[in-house]
Structures are given as C-alpha cells and as structure tokens.
MARVO-587013 format. One line per 8 residues: number of its first residue (from 1); their letters; for each residue x, y, z of C-alpha. Coordinates in Angstrom, 3 decimals, always signed. Each point is the difference from the previous one (the first is absolute). Example, Ala and Ser with C-alpha at 12.3 -4.5 7.8 and 13.67 -1.06 7.14 Angstrom:
<rs>
1	AS	+12.300,-4.500,+7.800; +1.370,+3.440,-0.660
</rs>
This chain:
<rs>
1	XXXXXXXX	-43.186,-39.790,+44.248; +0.891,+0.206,+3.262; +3.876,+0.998,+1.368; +0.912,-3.455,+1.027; -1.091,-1.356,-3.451; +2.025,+2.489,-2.261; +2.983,-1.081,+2.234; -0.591,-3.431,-0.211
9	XXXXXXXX	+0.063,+0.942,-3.968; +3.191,+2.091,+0.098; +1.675,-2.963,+1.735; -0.698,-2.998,-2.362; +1.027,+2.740,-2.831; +3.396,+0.235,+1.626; +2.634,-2.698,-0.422; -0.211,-0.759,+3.822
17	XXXXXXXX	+1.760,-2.057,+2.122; -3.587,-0.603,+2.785; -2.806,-1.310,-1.557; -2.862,+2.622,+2.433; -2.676,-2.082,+1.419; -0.699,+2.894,+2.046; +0.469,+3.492,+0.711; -1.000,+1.727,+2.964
25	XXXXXXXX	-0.153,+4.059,+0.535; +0.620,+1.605,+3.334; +1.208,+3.258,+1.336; +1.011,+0.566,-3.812; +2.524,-3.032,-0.007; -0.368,-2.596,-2.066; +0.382,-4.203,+1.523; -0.014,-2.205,-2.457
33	XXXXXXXX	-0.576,-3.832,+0.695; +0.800,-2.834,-3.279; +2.177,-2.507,-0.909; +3.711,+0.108,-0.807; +1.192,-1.224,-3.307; +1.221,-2.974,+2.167; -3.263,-1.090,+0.868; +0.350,+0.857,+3.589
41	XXXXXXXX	-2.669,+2.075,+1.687; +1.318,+3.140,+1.892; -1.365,+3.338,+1.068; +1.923,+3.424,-0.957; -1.143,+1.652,+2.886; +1.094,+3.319,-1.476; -0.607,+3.158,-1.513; +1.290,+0.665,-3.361
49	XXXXXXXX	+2.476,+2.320,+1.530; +2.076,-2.912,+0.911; +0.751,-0.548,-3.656; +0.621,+3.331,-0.969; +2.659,-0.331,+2.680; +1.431,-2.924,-1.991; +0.099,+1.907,-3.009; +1.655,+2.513,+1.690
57	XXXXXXXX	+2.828,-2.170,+1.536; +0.149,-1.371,-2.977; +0.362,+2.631,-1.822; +2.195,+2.321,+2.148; +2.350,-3.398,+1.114; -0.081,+1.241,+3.767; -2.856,-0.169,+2.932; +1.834,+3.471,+1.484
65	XXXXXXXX	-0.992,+1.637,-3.278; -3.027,-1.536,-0.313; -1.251,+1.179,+3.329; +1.351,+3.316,-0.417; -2.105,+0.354,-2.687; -3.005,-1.099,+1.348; +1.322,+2.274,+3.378; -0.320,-3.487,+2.074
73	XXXXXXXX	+2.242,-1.608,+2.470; +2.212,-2.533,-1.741; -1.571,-2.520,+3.124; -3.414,+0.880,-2.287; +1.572,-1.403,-3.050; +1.894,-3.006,+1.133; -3.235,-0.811,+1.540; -1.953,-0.018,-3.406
81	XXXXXXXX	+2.560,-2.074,-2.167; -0.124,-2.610,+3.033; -3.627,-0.124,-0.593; +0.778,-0.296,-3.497; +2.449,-2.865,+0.055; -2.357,-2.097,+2.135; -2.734,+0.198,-2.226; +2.450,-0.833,-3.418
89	XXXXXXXX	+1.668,-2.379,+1.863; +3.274,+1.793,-1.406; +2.498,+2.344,+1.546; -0.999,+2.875,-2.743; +3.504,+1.484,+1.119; +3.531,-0.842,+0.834; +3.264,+1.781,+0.665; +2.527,-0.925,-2.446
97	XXXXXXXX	+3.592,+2.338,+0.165; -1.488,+2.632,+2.273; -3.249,+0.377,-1.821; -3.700,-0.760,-0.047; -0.790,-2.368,-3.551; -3.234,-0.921,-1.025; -0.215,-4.313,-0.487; -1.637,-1.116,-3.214
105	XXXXXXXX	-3.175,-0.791,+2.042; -0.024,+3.415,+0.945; +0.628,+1.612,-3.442; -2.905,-2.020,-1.010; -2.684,+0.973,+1.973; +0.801,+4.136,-0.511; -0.180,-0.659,-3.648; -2.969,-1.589,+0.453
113	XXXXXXXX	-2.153,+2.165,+2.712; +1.145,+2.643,-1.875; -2.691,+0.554,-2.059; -2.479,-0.895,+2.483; +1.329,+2.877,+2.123; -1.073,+2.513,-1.800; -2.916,-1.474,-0.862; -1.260,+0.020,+3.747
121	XXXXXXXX	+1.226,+3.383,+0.233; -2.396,+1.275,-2.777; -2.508,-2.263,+1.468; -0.160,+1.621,+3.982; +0.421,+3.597,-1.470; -2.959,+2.572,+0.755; -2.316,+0.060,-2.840; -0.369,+3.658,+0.883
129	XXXXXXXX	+2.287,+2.732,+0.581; -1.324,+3.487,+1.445; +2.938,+2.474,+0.253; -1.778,+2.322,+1.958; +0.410,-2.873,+2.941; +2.684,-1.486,-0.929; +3.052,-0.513,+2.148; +2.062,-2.363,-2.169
137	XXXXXXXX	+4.195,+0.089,-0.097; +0.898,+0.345,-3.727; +3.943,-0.253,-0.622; +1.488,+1.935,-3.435; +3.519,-1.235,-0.795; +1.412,+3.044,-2.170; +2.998,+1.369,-0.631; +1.052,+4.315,-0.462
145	XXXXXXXX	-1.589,+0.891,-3.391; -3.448,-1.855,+1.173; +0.273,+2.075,+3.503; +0.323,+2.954,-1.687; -1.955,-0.419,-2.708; -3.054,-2.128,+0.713; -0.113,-0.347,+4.060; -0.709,+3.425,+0.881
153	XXXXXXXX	-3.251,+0.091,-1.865; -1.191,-3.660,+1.258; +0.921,+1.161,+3.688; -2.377,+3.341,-1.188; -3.319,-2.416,-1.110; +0.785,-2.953,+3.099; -0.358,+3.097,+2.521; -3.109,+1.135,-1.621
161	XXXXXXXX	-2.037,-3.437,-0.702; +1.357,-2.382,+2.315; +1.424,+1.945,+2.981; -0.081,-2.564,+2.304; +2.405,-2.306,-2.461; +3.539,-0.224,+0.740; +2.994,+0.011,-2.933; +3.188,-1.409,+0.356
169	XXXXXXXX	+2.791,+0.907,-2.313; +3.018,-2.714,-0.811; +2.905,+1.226,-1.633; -0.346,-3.070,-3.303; +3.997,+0.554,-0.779; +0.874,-2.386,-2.428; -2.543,-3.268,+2.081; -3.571,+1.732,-0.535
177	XXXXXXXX	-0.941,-3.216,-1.850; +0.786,-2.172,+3.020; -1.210,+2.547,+1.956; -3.849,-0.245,-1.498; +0.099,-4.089,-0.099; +1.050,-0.532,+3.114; -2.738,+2.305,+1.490; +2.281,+2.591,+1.462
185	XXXXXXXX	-1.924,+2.853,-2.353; -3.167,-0.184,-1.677; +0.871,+1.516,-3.607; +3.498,+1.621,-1.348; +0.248,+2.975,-1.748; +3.106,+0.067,-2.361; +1.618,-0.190,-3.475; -0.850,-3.817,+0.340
193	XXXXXXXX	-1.714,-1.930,-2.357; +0.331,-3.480,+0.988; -1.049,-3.305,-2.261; -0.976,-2.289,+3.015; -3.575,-1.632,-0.086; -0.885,+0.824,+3.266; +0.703,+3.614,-0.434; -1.915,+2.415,-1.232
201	XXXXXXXX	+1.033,+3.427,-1.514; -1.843,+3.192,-1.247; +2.049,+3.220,-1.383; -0.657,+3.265,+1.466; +1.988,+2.011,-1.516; +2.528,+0.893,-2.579; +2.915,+2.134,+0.793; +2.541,+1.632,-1.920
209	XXXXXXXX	+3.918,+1.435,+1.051; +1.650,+2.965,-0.110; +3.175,+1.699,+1.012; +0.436,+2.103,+3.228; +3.212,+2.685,+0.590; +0.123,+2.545,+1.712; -1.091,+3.684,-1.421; +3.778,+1.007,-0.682
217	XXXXXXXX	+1.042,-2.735,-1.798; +0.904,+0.251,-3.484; -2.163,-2.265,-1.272; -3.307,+1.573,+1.527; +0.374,+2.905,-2.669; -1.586,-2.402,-2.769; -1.278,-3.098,-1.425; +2.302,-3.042,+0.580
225	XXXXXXXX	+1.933,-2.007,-2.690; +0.843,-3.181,+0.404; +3.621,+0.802,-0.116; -0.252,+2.363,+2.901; -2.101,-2.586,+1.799; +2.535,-2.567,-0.653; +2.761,+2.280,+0.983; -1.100,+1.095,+3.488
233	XXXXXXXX	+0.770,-0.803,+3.148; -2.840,-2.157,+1.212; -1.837,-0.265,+3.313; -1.042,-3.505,-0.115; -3.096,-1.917,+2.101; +0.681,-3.646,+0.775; -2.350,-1.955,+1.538; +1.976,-2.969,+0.685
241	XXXXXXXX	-1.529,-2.916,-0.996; -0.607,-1.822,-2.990; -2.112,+3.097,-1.210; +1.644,+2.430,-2.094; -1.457,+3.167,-1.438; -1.444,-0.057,-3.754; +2.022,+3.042,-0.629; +3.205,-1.441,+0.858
249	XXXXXXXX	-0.874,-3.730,-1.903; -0.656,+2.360,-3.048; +3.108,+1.668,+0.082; +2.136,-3.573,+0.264; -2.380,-1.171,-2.728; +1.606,+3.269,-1.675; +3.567,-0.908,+0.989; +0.050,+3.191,+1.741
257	XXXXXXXX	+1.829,+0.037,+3.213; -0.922,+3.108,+2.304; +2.759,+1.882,+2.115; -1.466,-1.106,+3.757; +1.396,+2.539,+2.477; -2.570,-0.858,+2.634; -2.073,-3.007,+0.709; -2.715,+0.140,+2.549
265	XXXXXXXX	-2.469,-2.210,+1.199; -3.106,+1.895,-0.370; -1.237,+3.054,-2.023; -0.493,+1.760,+3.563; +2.086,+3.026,+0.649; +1.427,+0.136,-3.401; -1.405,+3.422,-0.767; +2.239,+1.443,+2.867
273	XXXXXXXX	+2.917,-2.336,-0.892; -0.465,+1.802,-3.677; +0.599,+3.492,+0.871; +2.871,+1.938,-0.308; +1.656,-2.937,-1.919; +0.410,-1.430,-3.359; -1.492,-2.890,+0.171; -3.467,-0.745,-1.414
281	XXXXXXXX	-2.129,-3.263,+0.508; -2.728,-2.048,-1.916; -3.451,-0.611,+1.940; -3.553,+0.013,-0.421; -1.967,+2.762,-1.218; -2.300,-0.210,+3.208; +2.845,-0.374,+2.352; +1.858,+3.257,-1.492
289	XXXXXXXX	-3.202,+1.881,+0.055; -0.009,-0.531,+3.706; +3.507,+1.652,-0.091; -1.850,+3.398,-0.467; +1.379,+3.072,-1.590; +3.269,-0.568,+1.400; +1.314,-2.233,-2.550; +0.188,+0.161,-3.714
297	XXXXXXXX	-2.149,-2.343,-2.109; +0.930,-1.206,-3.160; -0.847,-2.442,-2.832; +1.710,-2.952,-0.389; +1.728,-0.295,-3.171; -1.496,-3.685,-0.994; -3.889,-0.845,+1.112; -0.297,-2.641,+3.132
305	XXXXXXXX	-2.171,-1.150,+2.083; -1.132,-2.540,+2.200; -3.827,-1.233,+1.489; -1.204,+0.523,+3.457; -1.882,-3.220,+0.932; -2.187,-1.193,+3.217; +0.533,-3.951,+0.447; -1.979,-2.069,+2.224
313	XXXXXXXX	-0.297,-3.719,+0.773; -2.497,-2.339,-0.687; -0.353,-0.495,+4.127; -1.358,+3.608,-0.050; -1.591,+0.186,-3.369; -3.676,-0.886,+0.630; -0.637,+1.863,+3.580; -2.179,+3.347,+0.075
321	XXXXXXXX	+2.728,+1.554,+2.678; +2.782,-0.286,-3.145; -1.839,+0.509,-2.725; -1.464,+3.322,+1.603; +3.586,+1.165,+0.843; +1.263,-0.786,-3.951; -2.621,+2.374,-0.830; +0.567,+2.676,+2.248
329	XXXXXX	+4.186,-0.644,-0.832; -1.403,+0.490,-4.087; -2.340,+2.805,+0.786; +2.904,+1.648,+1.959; +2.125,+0.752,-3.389; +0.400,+3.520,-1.082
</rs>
C-alpha cells in the first residue's frame, strides 16, 4: 500500500471536516484537494503546518505566542489563519475584551483534525532511524532531581551513539504536561503519572527519602524517631505548583505539621544552606547522594517514596527517532 493510500485511510478513519478526493506530496508538504462539508469544492493549498498553527493559536489564545513558539514573525502567522479563514469561510478568531477567542466553528475543526494530526505525523516519519547519522533536535522537559539524576548519564550515551544529535533541556516546572502536547518537548521526565488517553507513561524508577543535616547536628549521632523528626526545624522544598512532595502529603495524612524554617524552590544548594545550622531537610535519596560526604545522611523515620516516569504522546509514539531515544533514556538508568 502505497503512502497516499494509507493517508487516504487515516483520513476517512478520522471524524473530518474535508472529505480528500486528493492528496498531493511535494517538497514534503502535503496539498490536499476535496470537498467541504458544504458541498462546495475548494483547494487547501497548504501544508499541514498551517493547521498545527491553528492548534497552536488555539491553544495558546495569542498569534505573538504562537509565533514565538514556532520562532516566526507574527506577519508569518497572521498570514496562515487568513489562509485559514478563507478556506472555512469563518473568521476562526476574534478579539473579544482584549483577547484572542476561538468561535464555535473554530473549536470544531481542532477537535476534529486533532486526531488526524497525529496521524499524518506518524504517517511522514522515517521508517528508519540510524544514530550514527543522525542530526535530529530532541527536547527533554525535566526538572532538578531528573538533571541530576538521570540527564547526566543520557548526555554520556547521546555523545557516544549519536554525536551528531542535539538535546535540548526545558525546565517542566509545574506545565511539563502541556509542555509534551503542545510539541514544545518530546517526552517528560518527572514524578508524573498522568491518566490522559493520549499520553503514554513508563516508570523508571523508584526512589526513596531521607534526611540531610549537617555533620554537627544533634541528630546525625543516630537513627531518627519520629518525634525528633517531627520536632526539628525543617528545610523545606516547594515546587510551587499543584505538585506537592509524597513526603509532605504523608505527613498531613498523619496530621503532622512540620516546623518550616526555610522554604526553597529547588533541592539545589541546600547542602551548603545545611551547614553550620540546625536545620535539616527531606529529599531524595539520589539527590542527597549527590551532596557527597559533606552532609549527613539519614533514614527517614516512616518509608516514602515516589516513581520516576518517562511520558510521551501519542504524536511521537510510533516514530523510530522517539522510540530509539525512550530506549536509550531506559537504558541510561543506574
């Protein structure tokens, strides 16, 4: 079966708005010739780009954003959605209050190209990936545990296999989710294990907490109780977000409120923040390993942890350049 045949497939399989009479593959854009749903003939002279920039705009409520992301001139964008609106014979957009809204018309048609999307791009991937010749962009969205913990070792095998590849890192914060559907990074590495349909999700690792202080403090002399736990002065990580550390939900579940004398952001430069003081603070057993022999390591005095997961997208899931990079991500776990 030939390409244009397995598209013409994926198409009638989508709920689509064109009915494809024709398809026809140049310069590795895609123009598609049918009939609208109105029963008017018209020609979408167009690449499939053009509605990936409609789902950005629609998605991101603002053509500046949009063409930041896709590092074009906003002229670039405008441009497209004009295209667009001529051949829906809607406006797609309007400004209401300030701001770009989507019209029903609009909504409709990104619901239902959706699928078809990500169909294509499966469809116009390579059916072959060689790493030794590669020179593919691939874009990580991570956070600090996963750049401590799991980058250094993927940057180790990339530079060995696939020199000629390039990695991006993107800090995930609290939007590495958003981050992976709208395209901005291929997979996300994180506590995350999301429920959606179009995601997918594989664990790579388990890890456990522990308590860091520094040497002199009284509690490195022995094992910790809970009631010393409970009745130090805490150093305490907070991510912002809605994502909250499993340590910290287990000690509400507990009804156990810890004495926070610091909050940071991140878990980096907490080992120096640690000495000399009396302070100690709750992190991953990876992440105070790192810390080296500076710090004092102990056990927690009630068991937690939490899963390290890779997610991915079904827009990414089938092609060899992904799927070879998932491996190398699982084969790069200590």
């Amino acid at each position: 079966m030939g390409l244009e045949d397995r598209i013409l497939n994926c198409i009638v399989l989508g709920n689509l708005i064109v009915l494809i009479c024709n398809i026809k593959l140049f310069n590795n854009t895609i123009a598609l010739t049918g009939w609208n749903r109105m029963g008017k003939f018209n020609f979408l002279n167009t690449d499939f780009s053009a509605l990936r920039t409609l789902h950005l705009v629609h998605e991101l409520g603002s053509f500046t954003k949009a063409a930041d992301r896709l590092k074009v001139n906003q002229s670039a964008i405008s441009y497209t959605i004009e295209k667009l609106r001529s051949v829906f014979s809607d406006p797609l957009f309007v400004r209401q209050s300030g701001k770009i809204v989507a019209t029903i018309r609009c909504n409709e048609i990104v619901l239902s190209t959706q699928k078809m999307l990500i169909e294509f791009e499966a469809l116009l991937q390579l059916d072959e990936f060689d790493p030794n010749t590669a020179n593919a962009r691939f874009k990580i969205s991570s956070n600090y545990y996963e750049r401590q913990v799991l980058i250094p070792n993927i940057i180790s095998k990339l530079r060995t296999v696939a020199p000629n590849m390039t990695l991006d890192l993107i800090a995930a914060t609290s939007v590495g989710v958003n981050q992976i559907k709208s395209g901005e990074a291929d997979i996300l590495l994180g506590p995350y294990r999301p429920d959606e349909n179009d995601l997918y999700c594989e664990e790579l690792l388990r890890e456990k907490y522990v308590c860091v202080m520094d040497h002199t403090h009284d509690l490195a002399k022995s094992r910790l109780t809970m009631a010393e736990y409970i009745n130090a002065s805490h150093l305490v990580i907070n991510y912002g977000g809605s994502w909250r550390s499993p340590y910290v939900l287990q000690i509400e579940k507990m009804g156990i409120e810890l004495k926070q004398v610091l909050t940071v952001p991140s878990p980096a430069g907490i080992d120096n923040m640690l000495l000399g003081t009396d302070l100690i603070a709750t992190v991953p057993e990876r992440v105070a390993l790192g810390f080296g022999d500076a710090i004092c390591i102990r056990e927690m005095p009630i068991d937690v942890s939490f899963e390290l997961n890779m997610v991915w997208t079904t827009r990414t899931h089938k092609s060899p350049l992904h799927r070879w990079m998932r491996n190398l991500v699982v084969n790069s776990i200590n």
